[in-house]
C-alpha positions in Angstrom: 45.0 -7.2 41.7 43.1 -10.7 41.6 40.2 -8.9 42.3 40.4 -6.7 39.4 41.0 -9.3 37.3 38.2 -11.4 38.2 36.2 -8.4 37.6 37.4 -7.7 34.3 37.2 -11.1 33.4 33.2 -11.2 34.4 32.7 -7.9 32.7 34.2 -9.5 29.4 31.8 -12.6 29.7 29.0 -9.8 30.1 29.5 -7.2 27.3 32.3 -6.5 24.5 34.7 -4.2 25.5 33.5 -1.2 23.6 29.6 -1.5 24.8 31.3 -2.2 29.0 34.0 1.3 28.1 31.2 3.6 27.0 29.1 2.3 30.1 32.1 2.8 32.2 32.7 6.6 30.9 29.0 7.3 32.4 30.3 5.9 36.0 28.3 2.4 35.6 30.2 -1.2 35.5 28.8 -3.4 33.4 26.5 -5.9 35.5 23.9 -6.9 33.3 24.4 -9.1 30.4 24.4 -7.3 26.5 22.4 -10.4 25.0 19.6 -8.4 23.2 20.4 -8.2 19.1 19.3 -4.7 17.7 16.5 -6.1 16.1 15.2 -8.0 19.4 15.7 -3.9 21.0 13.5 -3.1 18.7 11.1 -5.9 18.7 10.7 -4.6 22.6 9.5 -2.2 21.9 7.3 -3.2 19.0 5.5 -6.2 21.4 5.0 -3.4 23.6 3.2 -1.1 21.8 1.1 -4.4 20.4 0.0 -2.5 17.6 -3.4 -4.0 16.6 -4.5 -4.6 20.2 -3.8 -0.8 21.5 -5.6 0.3 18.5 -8.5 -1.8 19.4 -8.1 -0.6 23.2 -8.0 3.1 21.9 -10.9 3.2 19.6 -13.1 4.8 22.0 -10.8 8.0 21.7 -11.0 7.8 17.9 -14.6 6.5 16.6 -16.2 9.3 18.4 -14.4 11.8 15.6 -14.9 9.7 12.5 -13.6 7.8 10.1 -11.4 10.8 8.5 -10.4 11.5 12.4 -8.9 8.4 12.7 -7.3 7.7 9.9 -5.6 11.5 9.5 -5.2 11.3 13.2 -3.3 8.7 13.2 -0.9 9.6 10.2 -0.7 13.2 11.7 0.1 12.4 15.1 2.9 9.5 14.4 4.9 11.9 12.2 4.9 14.1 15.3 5.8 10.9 17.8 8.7 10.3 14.9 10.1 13.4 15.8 10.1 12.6 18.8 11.8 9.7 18.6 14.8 11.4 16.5 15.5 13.6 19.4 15.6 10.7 21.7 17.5 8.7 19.4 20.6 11.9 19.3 20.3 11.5 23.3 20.7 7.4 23.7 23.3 6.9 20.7 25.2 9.2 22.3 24.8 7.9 25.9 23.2 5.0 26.0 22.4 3.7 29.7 18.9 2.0 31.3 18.2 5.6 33.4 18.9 7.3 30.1 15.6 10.2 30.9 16.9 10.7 34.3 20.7 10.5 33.5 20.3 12.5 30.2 18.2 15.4 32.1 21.0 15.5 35.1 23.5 16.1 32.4 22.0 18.4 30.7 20.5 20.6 33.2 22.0 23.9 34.6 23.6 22.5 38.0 20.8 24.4 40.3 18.1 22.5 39.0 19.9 19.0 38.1 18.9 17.0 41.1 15.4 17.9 41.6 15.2 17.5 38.1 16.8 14.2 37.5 14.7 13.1 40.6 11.2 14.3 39.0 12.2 12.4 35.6 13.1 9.3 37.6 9.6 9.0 39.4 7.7 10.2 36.8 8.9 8.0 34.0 9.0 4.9 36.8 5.5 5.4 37.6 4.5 5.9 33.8 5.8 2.6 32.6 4.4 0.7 35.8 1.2 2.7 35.0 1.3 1.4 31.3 1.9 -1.8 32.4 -1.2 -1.6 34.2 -3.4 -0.4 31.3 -2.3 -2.9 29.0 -3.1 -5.6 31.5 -6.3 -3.8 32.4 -7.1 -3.9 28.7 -6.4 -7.8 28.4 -8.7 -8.3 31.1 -11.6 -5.9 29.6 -11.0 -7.9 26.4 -10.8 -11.6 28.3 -14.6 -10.9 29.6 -15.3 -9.5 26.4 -14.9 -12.7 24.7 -17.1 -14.5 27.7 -20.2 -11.8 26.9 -20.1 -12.4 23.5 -19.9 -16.5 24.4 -22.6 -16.2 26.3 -25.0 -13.9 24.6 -24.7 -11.0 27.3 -26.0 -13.0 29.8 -22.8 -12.8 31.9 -21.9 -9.4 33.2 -18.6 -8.8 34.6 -18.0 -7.0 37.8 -15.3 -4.8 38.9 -14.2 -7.3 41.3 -14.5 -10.1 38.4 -11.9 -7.6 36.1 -9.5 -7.1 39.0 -8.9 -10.5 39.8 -8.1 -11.1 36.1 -6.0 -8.8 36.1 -4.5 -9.8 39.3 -3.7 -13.6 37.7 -2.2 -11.4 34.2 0.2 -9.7 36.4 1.2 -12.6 38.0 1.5 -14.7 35.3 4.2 -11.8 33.6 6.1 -11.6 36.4 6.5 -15.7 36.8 7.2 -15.7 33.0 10.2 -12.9 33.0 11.6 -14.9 35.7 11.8 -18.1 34.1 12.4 -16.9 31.0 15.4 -14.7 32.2 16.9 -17.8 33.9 17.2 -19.5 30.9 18.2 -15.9 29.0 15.3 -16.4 25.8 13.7 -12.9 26.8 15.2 -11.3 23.6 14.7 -14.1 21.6 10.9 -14.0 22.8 10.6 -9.7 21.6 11.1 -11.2 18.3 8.4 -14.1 18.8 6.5 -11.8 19.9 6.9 -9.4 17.3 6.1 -12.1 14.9 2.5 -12.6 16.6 2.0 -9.2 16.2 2.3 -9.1 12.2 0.2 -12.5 12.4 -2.7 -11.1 13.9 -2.8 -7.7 12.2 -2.2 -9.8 8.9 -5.8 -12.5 10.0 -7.5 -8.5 10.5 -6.8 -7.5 6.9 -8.4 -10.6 5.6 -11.1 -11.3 7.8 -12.9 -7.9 7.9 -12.6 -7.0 4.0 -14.1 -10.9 3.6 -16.7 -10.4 6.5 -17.9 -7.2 5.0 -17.3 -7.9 1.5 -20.9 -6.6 0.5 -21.2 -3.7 3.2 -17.5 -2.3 2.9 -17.4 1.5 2.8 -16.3 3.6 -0.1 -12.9 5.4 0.4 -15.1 8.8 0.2 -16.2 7.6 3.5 -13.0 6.6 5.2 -11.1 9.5 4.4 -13.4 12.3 4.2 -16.2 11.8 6.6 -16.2 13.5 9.4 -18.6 13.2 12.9 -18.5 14.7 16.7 -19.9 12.3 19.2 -18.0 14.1 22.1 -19.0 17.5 23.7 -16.0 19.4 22.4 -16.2 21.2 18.7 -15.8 19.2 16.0 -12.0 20.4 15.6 -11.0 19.4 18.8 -12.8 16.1 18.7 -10.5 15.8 15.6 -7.3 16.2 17.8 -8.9 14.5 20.4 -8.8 11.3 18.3 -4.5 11.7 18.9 -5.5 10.2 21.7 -5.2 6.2 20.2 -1.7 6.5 18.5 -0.3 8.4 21.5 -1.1 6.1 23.8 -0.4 3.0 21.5 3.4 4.0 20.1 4.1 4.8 23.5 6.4 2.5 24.1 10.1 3.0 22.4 11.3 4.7 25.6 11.4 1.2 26.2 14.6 0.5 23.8 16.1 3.3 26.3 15.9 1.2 28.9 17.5 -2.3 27.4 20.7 0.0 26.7 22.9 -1.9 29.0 21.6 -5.0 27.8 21.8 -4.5 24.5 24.8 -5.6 21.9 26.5 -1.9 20.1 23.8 0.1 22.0 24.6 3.7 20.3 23.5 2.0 17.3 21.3 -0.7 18.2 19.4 1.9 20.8 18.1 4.8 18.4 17.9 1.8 15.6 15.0 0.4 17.6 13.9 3.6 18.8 12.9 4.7 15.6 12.1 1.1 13.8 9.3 0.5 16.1 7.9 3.7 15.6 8.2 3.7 11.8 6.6 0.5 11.9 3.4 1.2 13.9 3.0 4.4 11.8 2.9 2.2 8.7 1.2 -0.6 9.8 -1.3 1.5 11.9 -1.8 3.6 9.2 -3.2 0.6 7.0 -5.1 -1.1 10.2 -7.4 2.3 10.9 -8.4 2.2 7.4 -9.0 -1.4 7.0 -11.2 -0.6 10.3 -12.7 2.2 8.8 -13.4 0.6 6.0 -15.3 -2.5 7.6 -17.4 -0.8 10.2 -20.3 -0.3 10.8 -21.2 3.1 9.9 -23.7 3.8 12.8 -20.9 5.0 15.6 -22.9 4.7 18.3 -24.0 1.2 18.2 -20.0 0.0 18.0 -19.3 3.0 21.0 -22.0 1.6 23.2 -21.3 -2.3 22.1 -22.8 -5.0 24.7 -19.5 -6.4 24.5 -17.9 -3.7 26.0 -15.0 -3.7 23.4 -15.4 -1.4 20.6 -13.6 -3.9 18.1 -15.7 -6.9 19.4 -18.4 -5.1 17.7 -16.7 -4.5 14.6 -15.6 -8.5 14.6 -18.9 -9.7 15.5 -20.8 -7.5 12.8 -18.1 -8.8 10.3 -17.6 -12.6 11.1 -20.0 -12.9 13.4 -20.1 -14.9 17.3 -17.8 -18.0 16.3 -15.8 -15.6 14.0 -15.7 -12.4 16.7 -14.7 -15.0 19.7 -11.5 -16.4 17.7 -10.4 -12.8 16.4 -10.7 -11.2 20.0 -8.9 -14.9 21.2 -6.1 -13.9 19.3 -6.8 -10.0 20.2 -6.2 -10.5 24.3 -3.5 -13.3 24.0 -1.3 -10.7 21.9 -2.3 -8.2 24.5 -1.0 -10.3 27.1 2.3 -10.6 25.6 2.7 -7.0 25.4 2.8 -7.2 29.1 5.5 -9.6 29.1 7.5 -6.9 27.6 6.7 -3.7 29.2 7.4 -5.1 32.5 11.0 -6.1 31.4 11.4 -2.0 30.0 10.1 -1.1 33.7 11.7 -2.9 35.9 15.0 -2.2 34.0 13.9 1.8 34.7 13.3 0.9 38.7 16.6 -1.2 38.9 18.7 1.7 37.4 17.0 4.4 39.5 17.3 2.3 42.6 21.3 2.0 41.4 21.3 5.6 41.8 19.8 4.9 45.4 16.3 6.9 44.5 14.0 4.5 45.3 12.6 3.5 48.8 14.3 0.0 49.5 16.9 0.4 46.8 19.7 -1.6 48.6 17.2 -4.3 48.0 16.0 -3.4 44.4 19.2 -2.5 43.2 20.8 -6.1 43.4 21.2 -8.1 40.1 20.6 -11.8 40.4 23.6 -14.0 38.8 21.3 -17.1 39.0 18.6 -15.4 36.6 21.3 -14.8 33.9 22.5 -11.4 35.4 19.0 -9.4 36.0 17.1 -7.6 38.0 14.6 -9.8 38.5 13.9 -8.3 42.4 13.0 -4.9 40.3 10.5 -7.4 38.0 8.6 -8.3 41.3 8.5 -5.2 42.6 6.7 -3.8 39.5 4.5 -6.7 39.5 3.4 -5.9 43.7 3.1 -1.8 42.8 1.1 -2.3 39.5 -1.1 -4.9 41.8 -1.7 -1.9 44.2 -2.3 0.8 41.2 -4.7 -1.7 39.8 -7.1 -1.2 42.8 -8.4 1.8 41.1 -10.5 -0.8 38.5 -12.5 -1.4 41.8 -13.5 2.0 42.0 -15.5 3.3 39.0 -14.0 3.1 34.8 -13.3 6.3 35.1 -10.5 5.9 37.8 -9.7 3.0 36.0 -9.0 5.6 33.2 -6.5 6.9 35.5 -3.7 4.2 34.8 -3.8 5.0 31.3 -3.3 8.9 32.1 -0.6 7.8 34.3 1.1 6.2 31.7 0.9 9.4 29.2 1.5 12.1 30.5 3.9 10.6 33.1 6.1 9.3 30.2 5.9 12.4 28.6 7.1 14.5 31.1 10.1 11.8 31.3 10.8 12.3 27.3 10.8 16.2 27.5 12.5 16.9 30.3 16.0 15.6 28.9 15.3 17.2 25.6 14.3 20.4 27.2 17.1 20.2 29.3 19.6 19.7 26.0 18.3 22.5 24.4 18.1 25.2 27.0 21.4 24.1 29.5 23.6 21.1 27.2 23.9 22.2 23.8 27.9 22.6 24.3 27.7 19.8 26.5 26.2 17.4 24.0 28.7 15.1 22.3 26.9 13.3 19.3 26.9 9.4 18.7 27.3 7.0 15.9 23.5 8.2 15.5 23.0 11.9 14.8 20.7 14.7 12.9 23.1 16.9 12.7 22.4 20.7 11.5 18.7 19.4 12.1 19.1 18.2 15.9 18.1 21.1 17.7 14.8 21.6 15.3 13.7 18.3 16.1 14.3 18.8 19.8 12.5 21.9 19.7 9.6 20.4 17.4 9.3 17.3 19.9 9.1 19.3 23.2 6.0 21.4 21.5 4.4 18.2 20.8 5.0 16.5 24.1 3.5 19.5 25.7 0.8 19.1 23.6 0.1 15.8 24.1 0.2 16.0 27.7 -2.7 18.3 27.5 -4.8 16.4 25.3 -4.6 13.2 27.8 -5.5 15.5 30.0 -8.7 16.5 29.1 -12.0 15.0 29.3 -12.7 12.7 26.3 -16.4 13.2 26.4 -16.3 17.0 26.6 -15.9 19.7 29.5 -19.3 18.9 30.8 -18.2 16.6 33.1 -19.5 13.7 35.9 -17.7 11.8 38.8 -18.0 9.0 36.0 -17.0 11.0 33.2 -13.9 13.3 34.8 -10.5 12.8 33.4 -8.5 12.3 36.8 -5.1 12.4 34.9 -4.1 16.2 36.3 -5.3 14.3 39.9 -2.9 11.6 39.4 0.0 13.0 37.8 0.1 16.3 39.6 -0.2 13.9 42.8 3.2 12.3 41.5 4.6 14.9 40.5 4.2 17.3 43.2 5.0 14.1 45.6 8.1 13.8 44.0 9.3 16.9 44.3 8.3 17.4 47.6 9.9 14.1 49.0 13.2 15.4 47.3 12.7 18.7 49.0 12.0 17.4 52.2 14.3 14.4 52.4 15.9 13.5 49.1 17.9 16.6 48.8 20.0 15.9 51.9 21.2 12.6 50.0 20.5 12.4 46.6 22.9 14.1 44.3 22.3 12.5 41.1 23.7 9.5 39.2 26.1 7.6 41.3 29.3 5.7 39.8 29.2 1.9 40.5 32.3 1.6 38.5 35.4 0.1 40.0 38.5 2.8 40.3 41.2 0.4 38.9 39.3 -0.4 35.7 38.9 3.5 34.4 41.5 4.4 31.7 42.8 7.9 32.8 40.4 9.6 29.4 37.6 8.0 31.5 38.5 9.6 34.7 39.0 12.8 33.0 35.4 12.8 31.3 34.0 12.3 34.2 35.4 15.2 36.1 35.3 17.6 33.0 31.3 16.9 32.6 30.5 17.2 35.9 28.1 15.1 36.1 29.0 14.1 39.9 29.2 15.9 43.0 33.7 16.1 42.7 33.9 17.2 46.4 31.8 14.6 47.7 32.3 11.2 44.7 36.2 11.7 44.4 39.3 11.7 46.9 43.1 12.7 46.0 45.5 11.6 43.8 43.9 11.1 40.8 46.4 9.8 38.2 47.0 11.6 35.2 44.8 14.8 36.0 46.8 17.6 37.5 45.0 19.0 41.1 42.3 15.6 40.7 41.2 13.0 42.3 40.8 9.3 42.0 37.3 7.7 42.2 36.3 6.1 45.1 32.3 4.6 44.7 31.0 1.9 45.6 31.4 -1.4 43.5 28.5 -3.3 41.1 25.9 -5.2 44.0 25.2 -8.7 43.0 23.2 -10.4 44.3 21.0 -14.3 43.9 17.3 -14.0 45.0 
């Protein structure tokens, strides 16, 4: 009895009772501490997407199509990202837990395909986020030596080796910076800091480019009706091509997802970030690609083929010039190099859960949360760091591997965000119970609507950018990559995995489930009952009680 009180007395000092009773009806005690406000869930998400700076990063996929193309791109494809952020947002109101893709898509699947499922989403949408941890980084360090060509006239030319070991010191410097800051628990009041910067430097961008190009602005004729094809693909499919930028840059409220058990009324605060980030970037972006389109230069090729190597570099240089350009792209990599700060919290939250679950290689070891770093994962935060060190090695190789982490990151996510949906639609309709949060009449539209899309979109990254006459330098390795993690993943399951992994464990202690708990659990079958339960469960004829293992803690 001591023992259960104790417990019960730290799970009260971690979470209010409603946001620890909804975890507990999914199997999970409460172990990490609910400290994030809904706005900080959002503003998560927001830092990551780091609206400005991934448009700046993405303007090689856009420029190529035109002014119109990026604009109308844009617009288009957020609407469609919207949607599918309203599907998500039914899924994680209504079960809101850190392994929601993986969880939701074990759920909802038909119980023949639930485990090699779950385990697919799990590795893909782990990999994804380390891999878009990786690009963003990558991209702070292309823009860091950016700023050092443009210092020194071109006379400096950075290597590959030069890039990686930027990167190398950015990946270090996120992980020591989660630690500390999680030790003194300020990481949510840093999302909104950070979300702050981010408004800051897209606010200095509207003034300084309209002033810099006050005599040499283009008309709005220009902006949103001209049109151009500097890719090898016809000119309609150069226009969908230019998707590319705000798929990749509001790619990250899965994120929001992923703070669920650290977030305060998560089936509200969840699908309220989900969908405030991405309204926001579809705004906001919307009025940065025209304020871009409307300061640039209009001779594409010069700003494609920029000395700099940075696209916007060009577009700051040729507005405020070399002093002007080197402050603006200052302020351009430090916000990118928050955005890292925050996308390695949203992953390593992903690998903690999934090595709860006991996926993960070494999950005994990931799995533990450390008391002394104000109840996180922070073993999970190092490992992400030491993997995306190891993915990074593909910067050595050529650009176009480099390339890779960013297809990693998109179509590995988006196999993550359709599967539950899919899943949903096709097996769970009867099984889904709707949260605070919900569509209604209009749910199943949406989730049919978003898993078009996603399909979509997963194609697009996978094509060449240039066109389909491709080079070793010019090849878009992203089937390589993610059919090498997918079809890795699936085969470790069949060849190993399956002998052990049965889906979403229950870390939840026996004595604290109310007897509606115990019965959820059984009548959703979400676990293996043979195996997960023994006799005598109390108040369900011909049951069982639960008998899992307990929450791990652990100090680093």
């Amino acid at each position: 009895m001591a023992s259960t009180s104790n417990s019960s007395t730290e799970n009260a000092a971690l979470a209010k009772a409603g946001d620890a009773d909804m975890l507990a009806s999914m199997g999970y005690a409460q172990e990490l501490k609910r400290s994030f406000s809904k706005f900080e869930v959002m503003g998560i998400a927001f830092a990551i997407m780091g609206l400005l700076p991934s448009i700046a990063s993405t303007l090689a996929f856009s420029i190529p199509a035109g002014p119109a193309a990026m604009v109308w791109g844009w617009f288009i494809a957020s609407g469609c990202i919207f949607v599918v952020g309203l599907a998500m947002s039914d899924l994680s109101s209504a079960m809101p837990t850190a392994g929601g893709l993986y969880w939701w898509t074990h759920h909802f699947s038909t119980p023949r395909y639930r485990n090699p499922l779950s385990f697919l989403v799990g590795y893909s949408n782990t990999l994804g986020l380390v891999g878009g941890f990786c690009s963003i980084d990558y991209g702070f360090s292309l823009m860091l030596v950016s700023v050092v060509v443009i210092a020194t006239d071109g006379e400096f030319v950075p290597t590959n080796g030069i890039i990686y070991c930027v990167f190398l010191a950015c990946i270090t410097s996120h992980a020591l910076i989660v630690t500390l800051a999680s030790k003194v628990n300020i990481m949510g009041k840093l999302q909104t800091v950070f979300t702050v910067a981010n408004l800051l430097l897209i606010a200095a961008t509207f003034i300084v480019l309209p002033v810099g190009r006050k005599e040499q602005r283009n008309s709005a004729r220009y902006v949103f009706t001209e049109t151009a094809n500097l890719t090898g693909w016809p000119s309609g499919w150069a226009f969908f091509m230019a998707w590319l930028s705000p798929i990749w840059t509001i790619g990250g409220f899965d994120s929001c997802v992923h703070m669920s058990e650290e977030a305060k009324n998560a089936t509200l605060a969840v699908p309220w970030g989900i969908l405030g980030s991405i309204g926001l970037c579809w705004s906001l972006g919307f009025l940065c690609v025209i304020v871009i389109a409307s300061c640039m230069s209009t001779n594409l090729e010069s700003i494609l083929n920029s000395p700099f190597g940075q696209p916007m570099a060009q577009i700051y240089y040729d507005a405020v010039g070399k002093k002007g350009a080197i402050i603006m792209m200052t302020f351009l990599f430090l916000t990118q190099w928050l955005m890292g700060i925050s996308i390695l919290v949203a992953s390593s939250r992903q690998a903690w859960a999934f090595s709860r679950d006991g996926a993960l290689p070494f999950s005994g070891f990931f799995s533990k949360v450390s008391k002394r770093f104000g109840h996180t994962p922070i073993r999970a935060v190092w490992g992400c760091a030491v993997l995306a060190c190891v993915l990074g090695l593909l910067c050595l190789i050529a650009s176009a591997a480099a390339s890779a982490l960013f297809s990693l990151c998109v179509a590995g996510n988006n196999l993550a965000w359709f599967m539950p949906i899919f899943a949903r639609v096709v097996w769970g309709r009867e099984k889904f119970v709707p949260g605070p949060f919900y569509t209604g009449r209009f749910s199943i539209p949406i989730a049919i609507a978003a898993c078009v899309f996603l399909v979509f979109s997963t194609l697009l990254a996978m094509l060449p950018a240039g066109g389909p006459n491709v080079t070793a330098e010019t090849m878009n390795y992203t089937v390589v990559i993610n059919f090498a993690v997918w079809s890795g993943a699936l085969a470790y399951y069949f060849i190993d995995a399956r002998k052990w992994f049965t889906g979403p464990k229950m870390t939840i202690d026996a004595a604290q489930l109310t007897e509606e708990q115990e019965r959820r659990m059984i009548e959703d079958q979400s676990v293996d009952v043979k195996k997960d339960l023994v006799p005598d469960l109390k108040g369900v004829p011909g049951g069982s009680t639960i008998s899992k293992r307990g929450p791990e803690t652990g100090d680093v």
